[in-house]
C-alpha positions as CSV (number, residue, x, y, z in Angstrom):
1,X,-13.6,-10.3,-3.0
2,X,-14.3,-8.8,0.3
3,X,-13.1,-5.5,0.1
4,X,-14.9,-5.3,-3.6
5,X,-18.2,-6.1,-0.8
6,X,-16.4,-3.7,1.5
7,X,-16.2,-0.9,-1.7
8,X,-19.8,-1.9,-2.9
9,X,-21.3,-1.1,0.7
10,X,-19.6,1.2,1.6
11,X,-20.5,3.1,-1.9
12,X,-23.9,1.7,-2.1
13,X,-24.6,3.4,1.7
14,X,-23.6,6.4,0.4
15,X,-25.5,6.9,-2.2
16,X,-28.4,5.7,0.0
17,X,-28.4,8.5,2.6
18,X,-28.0,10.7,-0.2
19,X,-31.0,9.4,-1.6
20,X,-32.7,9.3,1.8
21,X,-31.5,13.2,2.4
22,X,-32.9,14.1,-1.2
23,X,-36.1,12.2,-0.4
24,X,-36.4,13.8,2.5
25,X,-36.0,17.0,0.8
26,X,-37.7,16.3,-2.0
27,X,-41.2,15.6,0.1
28,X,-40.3,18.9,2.4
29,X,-39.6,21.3,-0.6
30,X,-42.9,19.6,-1.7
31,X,-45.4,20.1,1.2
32,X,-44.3,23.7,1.4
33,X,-44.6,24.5,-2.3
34,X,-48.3,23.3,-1.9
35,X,-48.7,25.0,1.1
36,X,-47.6,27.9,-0.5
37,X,-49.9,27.4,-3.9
38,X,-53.0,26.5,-1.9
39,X,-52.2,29.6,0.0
40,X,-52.9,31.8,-3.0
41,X,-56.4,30.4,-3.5
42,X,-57.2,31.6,0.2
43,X,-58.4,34.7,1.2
44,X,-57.9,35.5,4.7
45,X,-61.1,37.7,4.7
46,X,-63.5,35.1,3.8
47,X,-63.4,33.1,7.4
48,X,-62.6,36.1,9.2
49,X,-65.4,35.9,11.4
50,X,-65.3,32.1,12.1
51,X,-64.0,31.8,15.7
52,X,-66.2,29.1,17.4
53,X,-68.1,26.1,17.3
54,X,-71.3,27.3,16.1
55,X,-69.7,29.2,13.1
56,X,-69.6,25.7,11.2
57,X,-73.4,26.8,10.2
58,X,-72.0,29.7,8.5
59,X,-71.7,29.8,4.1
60,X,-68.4,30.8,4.8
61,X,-67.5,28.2,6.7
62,X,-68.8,25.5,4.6
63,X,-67.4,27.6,1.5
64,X,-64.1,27.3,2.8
65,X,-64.3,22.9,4.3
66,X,-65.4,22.5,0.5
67,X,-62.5,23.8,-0.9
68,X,-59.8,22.1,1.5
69,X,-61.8,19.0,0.5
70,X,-61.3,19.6,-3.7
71,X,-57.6,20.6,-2.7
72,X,-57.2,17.3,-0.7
73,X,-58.8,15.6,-3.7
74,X,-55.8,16.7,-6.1
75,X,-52.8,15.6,-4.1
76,X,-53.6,11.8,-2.6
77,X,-50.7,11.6,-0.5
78,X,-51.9,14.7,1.5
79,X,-54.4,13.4,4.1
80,X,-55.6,16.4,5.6
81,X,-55.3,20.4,5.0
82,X,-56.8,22.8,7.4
83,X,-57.1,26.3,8.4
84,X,-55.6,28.0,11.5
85,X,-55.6,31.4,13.1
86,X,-53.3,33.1,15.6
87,X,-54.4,35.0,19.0
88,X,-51.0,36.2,20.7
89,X,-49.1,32.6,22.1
90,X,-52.6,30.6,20.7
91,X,-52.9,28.6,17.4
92,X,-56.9,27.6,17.1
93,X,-58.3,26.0,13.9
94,X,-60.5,27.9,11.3
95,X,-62.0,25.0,9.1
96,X,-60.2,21.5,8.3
97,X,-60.5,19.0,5.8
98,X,-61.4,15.9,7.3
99,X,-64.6,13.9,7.0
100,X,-64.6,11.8,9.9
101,X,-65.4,12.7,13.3
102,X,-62.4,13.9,14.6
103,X,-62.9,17.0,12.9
104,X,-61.4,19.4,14.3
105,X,-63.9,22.3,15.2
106,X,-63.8,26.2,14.7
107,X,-61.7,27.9,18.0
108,X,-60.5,24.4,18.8
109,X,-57.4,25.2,20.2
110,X,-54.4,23.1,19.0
111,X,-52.4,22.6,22.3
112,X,-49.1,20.9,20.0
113,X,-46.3,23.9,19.9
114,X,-44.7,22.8,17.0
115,X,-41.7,25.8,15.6
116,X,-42.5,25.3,11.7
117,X,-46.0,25.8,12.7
118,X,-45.6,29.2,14.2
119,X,-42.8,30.4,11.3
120,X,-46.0,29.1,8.6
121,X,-48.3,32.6,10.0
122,X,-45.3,34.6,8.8
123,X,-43.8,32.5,5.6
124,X,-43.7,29.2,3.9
125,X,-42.4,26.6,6.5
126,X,-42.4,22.9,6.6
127,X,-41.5,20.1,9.5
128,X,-37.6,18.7,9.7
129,X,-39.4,15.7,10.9
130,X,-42.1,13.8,11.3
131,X,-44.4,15.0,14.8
132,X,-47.2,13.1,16.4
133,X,-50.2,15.4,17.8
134,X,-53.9,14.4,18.5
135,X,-54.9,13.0,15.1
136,X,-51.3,10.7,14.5
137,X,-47.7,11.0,13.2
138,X,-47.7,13.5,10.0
139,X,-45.3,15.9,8.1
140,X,-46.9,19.4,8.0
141,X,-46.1,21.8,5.7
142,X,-47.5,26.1,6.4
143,X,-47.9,29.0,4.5
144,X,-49.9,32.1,5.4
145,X,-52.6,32.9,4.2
146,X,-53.0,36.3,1.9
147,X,-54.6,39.2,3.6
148,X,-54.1,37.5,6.9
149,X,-51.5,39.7,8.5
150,X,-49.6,36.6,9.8
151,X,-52.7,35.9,11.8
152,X,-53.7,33.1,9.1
153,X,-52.4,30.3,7.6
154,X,-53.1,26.8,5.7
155,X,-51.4,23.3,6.7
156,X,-50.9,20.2,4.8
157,X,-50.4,16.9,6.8
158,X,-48.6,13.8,5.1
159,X,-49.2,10.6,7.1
160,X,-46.0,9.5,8.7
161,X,-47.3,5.9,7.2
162,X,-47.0,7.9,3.5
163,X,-43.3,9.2,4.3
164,X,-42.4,6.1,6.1
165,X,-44.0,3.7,2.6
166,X,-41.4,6.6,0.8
167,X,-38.4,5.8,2.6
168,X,-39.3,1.9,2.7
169,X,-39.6,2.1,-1.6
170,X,-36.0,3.2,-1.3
171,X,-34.8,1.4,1.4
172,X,-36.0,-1.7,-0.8
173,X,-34.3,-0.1,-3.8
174,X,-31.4,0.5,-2.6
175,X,-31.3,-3.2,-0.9
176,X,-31.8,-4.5,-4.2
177,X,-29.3,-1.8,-5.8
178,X,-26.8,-3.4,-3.4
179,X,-27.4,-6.8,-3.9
180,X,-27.1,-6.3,-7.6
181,X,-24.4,-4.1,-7.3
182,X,-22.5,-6.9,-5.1
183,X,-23.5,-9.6,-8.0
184,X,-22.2,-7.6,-10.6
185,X,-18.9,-7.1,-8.1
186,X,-19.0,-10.5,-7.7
187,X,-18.9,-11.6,-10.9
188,X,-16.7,-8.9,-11.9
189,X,-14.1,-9.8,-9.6
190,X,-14.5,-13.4,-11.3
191,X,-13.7,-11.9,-14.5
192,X,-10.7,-9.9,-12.9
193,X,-9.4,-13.3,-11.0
194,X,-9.7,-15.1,-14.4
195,X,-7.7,-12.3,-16.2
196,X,-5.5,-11.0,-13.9
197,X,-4.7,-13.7,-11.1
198,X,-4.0,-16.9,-13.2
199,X,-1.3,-14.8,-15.1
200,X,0.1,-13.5,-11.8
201,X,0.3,-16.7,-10.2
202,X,1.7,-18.1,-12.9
203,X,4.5,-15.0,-13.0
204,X,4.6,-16.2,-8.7
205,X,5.5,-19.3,-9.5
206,X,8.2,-18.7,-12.5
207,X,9.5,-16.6,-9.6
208,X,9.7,-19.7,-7.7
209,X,11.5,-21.3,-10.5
210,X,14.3,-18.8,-11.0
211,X,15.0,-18.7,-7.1
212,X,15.2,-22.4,-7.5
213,X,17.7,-21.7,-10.4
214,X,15.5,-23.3,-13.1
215,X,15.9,-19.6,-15.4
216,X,15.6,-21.2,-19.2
217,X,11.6,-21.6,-18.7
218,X,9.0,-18.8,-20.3
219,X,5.5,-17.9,-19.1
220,X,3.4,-18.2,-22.3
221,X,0.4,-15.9,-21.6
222,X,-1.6,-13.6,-24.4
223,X,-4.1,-11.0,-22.6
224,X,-3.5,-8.5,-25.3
225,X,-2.9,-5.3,-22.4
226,X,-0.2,-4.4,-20.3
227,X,-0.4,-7.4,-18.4
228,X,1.2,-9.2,-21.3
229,X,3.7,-6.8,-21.5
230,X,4.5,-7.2,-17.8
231,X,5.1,-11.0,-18.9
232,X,6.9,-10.2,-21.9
233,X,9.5,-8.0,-19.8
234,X,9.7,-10.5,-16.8
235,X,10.5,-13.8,-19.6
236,X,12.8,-10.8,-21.2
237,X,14.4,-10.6,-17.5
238,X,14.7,-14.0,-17.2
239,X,16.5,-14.7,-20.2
240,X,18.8,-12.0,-19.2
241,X,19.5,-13.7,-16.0
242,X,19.9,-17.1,-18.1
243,X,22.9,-14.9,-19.7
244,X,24.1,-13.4,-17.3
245,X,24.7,-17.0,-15.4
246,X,26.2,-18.6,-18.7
247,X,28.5,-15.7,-19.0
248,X,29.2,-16.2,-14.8
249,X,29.6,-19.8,-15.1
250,X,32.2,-19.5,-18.0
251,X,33.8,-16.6,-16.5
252,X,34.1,-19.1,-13.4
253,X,35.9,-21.7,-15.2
254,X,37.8,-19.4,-16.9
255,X,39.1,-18.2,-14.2
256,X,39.8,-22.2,-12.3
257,X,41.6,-22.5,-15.0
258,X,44.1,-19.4,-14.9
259,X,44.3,-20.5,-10.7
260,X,45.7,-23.7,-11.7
261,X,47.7,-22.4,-14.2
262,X,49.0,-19.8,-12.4
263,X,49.5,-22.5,-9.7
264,X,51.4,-24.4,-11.9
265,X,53.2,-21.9,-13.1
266,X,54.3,-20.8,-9.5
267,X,55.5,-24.2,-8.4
268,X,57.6,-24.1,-11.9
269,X,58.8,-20.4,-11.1
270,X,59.8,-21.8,-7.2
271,X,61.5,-24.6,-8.5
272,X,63.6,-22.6,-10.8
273,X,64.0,-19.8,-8.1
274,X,65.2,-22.8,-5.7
275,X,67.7,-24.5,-8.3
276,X,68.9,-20.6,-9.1
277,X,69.5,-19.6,-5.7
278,X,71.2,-23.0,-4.5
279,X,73.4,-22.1,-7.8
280,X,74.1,-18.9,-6.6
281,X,74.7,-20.0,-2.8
282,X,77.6,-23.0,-4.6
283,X,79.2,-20.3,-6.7
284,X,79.0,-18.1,-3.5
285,X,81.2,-20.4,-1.6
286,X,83.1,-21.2,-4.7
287,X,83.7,-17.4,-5.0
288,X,84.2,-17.6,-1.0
289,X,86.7,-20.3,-1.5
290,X,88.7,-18.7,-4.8
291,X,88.7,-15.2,-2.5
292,X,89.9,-17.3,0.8
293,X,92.6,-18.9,-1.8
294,X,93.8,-15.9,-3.5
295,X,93.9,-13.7,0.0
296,X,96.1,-16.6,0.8
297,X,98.5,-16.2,-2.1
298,X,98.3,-13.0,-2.0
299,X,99.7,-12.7,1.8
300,X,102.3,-15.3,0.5
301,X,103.3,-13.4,-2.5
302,X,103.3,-10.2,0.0
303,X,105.4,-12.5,2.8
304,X,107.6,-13.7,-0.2
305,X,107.9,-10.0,-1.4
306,X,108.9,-8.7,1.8
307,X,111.9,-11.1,2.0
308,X,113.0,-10.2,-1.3
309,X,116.3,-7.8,-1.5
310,X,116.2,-5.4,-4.2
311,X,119.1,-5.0,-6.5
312,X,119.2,-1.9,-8.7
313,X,121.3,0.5,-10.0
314,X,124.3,0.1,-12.9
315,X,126.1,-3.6,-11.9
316,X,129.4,-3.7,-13.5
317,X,129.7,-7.0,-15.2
318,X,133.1,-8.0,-17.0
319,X,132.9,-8.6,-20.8
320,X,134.8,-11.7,-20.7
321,X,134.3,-13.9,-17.3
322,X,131.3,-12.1,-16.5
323,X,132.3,-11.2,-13.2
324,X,130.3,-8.3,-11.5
325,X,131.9,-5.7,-9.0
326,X,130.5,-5.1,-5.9
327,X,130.1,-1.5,-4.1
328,X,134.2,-2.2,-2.2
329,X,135.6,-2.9,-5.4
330,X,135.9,-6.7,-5.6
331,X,135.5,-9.0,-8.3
332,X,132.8,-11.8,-7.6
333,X,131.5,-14.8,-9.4
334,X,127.7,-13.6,-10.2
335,X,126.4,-16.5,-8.0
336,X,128.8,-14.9,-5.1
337,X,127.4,-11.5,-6.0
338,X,123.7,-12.6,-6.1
339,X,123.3,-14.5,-2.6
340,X,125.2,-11.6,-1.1
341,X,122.4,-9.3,-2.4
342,X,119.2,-11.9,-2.6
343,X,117.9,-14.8,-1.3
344,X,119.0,-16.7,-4.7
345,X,120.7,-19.6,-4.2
346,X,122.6,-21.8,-7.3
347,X,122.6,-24.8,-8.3
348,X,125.3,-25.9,-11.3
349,X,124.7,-26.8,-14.4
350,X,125.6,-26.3,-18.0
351,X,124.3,-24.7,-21.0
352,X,125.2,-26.2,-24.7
353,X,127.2,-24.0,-25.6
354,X,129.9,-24.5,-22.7
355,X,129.5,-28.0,-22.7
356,X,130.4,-28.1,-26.5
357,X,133.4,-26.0,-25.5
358,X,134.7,-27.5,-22.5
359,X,134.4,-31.1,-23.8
360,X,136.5,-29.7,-27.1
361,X,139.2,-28.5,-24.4
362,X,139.8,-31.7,-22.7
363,X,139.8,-33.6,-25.8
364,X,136.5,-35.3,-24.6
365,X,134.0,-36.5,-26.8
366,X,130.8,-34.7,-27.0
367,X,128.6,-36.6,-25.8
């Protein structure tokens, strides 16, 4: 609301001085433009001879009051219009206008050094501003006079009251234009906070909801422009995030649940990789054992193998008593011969064959 007062001000001032500058430009291009048409109904040649007091009994004198007068008569905001002449540095008056008795008098001298008024003997000039001199506050505007030889020239004076009523007329109007102009903003920025703030504080306040985690709710608003739009893509967003939490939330459980199944799983893969290893450290020190046990038969069956003679070579063994000869020559019993040449040692005993044999020698039975 304030800076639509602020905009409405600010443009409202604006266009005031403007209109104050083309008022102001409007009443100066105007007293000059009559300055310069009442100078073409002049002839400088008529009041030539008017220098002094006593001239005002002249027929060219009162010729040329009478027609100031009929001008004056035409244009009501002008209040007075008068003749002057130039001598060198001094501006005196030829004939004026008014009817009262501050008529200003042929040869008066006007003592007021005003720059428009000297540029009006040589073309049409006007007053920036508003001047006071003996007769009030006025706007002038000059223009010479034809045939003068920028010796002569006519004024107009505007009463400052006249410019000043101008400028109050707009002032007032543009007072009102800004107090209707901040109505209208006023009640325009109603119609805006109607149409445009209710939907976005309802959009502030779904925001609210979806930081608060509340996302399944819609904003049900119809303007029928792009703010509806707006709302259609933010309840499009939100159902999107709605979504995209479902899809977070199941993804989260989904993956609890491969945790504690991978959990369980690697307590079941421990316990197995426990029972295997304390396998593999029993059949280690089975394997320990079994090696210990056959490195110790193995040294016996080396120790046994080293006290083992060797017999080789052809052994001549009789045919009938089986006796074998040894390397002198001699005849031994096998069991002689083998405990001579190994570590053998006998004991007796009979096979079935002898014992069938000997027992049928002695006559025994056979038992």
């Amino acid at each position: 609301m304030l800076a639509i007062v602020l905009v409405s001000g600010c443009i409202g001032t604006y266009f005031y001085f403007s209109a104050v500058g083309s008022l102001m430009n409007s009443i100066q291009s105007r007293l000059k433009n009559s300055a310069a048409l009442v100078s073409q109904a002049l002839d400088a040649q008529d009041f030539a001879e008017i220098r002094q007091a006593g001239d005002t009994n002249r027929p060219a004198y009162r010729q040329a009051v009478e027609k100031l007068r009929a001008l004056q008569k035409t244009n009501p905001d002008i209040a007075f219009l008068y003749i002057m002449r130039r001598d060198g540095d001094q501006v005196s008056f030829v004939a004026d206008s008014d009817e009262s008795g501050d008529q200003a008098v042929p040869g008066q001298i006007y003592q007021h050094v005003v720059p428009a008024l000297l540029e009006g003997f040589a073309y049409p000039a006007v007053d920036n501003r508003i001047c006071k001199d003996d007769w009030g506050y006025f706007m002038s505007g000059y223009a010479p006079i034809q045939h003068g030889e920028e010796r002569f020239l006519v004024g107009l004076d505007m009463r400052a009251n006249e410019v000043r009523a101008k400028f109050h007329a707009l002032r007032m109007s543009g007072l009102m234009s800004l107090f209707i102009s901040i109505l209208l903003a006023m009640a325009f920025s109603r119609g805006l906070s109607r149409h445009f703030v209710s939907p976005i504080r309802s959009l502030i306040r779904r925001c609210q909801d979806i930081a608060s985690g509340r996302l399944n709710d819609q904003v049900e608003l119809k303007t029928g422009d792009e703010l509806e739009q707006l709302i259609d893509a933010f309840n499009a967003m939100s159902n999107d995030l709605a979504r995209a939490r479902s899809i977070q939330r199941a993804t989260q459980e989904s993956l609890k649940r491969a945790r504690d199944d991978l959990e369980v799983r690697v307590r079941q893969r421990t316990h197995d990789l426990q029972e295997a290893n304390d396998r593999l450290v029993r059949e280690v020190k089975e394997r320990t054992a079994l090696q210990e046990a056959r490195e110790k038969t193995l040294a016996d069956l080396q120790e046994a193998l080293a006290n083992v003679k060797l017999l080789h070579g052809l052994l001549p063994i009789c045919a009938h008593c089986k006796k074998i000869r040894d390397d002198q020559g001699y005849w031994r019993q096998v069991e002689e011969y083998m405990s001579r040449h190994s570590d053998v040692r006998f004991s007796h005993s009979i096979c079935p064959d002898c014992e069938k044999h000997v027992y049928y020698l002695a006559g025994l039975p056979n038992p």
